[in-house]
C-alpha positions as CSV (number, residue, x, y, z in Angstrom):
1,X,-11.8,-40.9,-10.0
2,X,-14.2,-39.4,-7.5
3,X,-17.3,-37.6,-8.9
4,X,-17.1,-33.4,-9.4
5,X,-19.4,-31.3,-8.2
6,X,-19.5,-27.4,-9.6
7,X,-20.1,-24.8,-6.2
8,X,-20.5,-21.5,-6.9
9,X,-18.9,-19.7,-4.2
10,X,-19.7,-16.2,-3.1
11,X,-16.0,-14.4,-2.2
12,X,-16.4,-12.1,0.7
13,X,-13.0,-11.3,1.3
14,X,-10.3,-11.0,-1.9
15,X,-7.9,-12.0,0.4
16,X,-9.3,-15.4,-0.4
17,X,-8.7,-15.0,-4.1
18,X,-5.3,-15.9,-3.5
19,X,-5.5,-18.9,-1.8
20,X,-8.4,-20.4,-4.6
21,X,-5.9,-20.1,-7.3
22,X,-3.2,-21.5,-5.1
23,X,-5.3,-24.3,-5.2
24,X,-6.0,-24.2,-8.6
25,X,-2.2,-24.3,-9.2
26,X,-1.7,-27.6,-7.5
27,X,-5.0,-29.2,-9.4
28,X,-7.0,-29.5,-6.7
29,X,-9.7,-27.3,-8.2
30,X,-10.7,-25.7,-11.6
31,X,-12.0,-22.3,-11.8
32,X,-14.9,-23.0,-14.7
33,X,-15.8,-19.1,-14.5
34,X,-14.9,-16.5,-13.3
35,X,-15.8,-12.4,-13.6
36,X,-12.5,-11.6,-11.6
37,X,-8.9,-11.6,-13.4
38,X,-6.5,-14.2,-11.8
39,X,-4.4,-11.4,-9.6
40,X,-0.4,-10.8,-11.2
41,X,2.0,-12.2,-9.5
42,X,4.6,-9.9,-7.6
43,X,7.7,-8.7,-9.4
44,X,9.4,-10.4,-6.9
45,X,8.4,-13.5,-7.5
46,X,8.5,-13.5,-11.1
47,X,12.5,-12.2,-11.2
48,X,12.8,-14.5,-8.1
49,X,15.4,-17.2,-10.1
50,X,16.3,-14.5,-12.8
51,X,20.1,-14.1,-11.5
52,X,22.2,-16.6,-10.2
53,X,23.2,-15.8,-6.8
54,X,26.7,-14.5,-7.8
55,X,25.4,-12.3,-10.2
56,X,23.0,-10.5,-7.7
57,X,26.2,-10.4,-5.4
58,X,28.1,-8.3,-7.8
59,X,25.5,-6.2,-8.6
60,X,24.9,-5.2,-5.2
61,X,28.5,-4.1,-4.8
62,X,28.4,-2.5,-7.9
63,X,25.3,-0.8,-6.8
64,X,27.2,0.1,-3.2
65,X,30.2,1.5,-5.3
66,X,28.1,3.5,-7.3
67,X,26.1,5.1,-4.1
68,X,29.5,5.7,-2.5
């Protein structure tokens, strides 16, 4: 195992926030602390694999039925 070093990094753009905890997700880094709240994730993503494929098929033709 390689040796760890601890930056402190000064964010100056949140879009950057995102891409940290990406790499947080895959282990490359561990956020020791932190002031900032990990951001949510989108609804989209989290209801991303919530219905299979058919299911989502015949609710959108339900939904078209229903707006005529």
């Amino acid at each position: 195992m390689q040796d760890r070093e601890t930056l402190i990094i000064k964010i100056k753009d949140s879009k950057v926030l995102k891409l940290i905890y990406d790499l947080e997700d895959l282990n490359l880094i561990e956020i020791v602390g932190s002031d900032i709240k990990k951001p949510a994730k989108k609804l989209s993503e989290l209801l991303s694999s919530s219905l299979s494929p058919e299911q989502a098929e015949k609710m959108h033709e339900e939904l078209k039925q229903m707006r005529g």
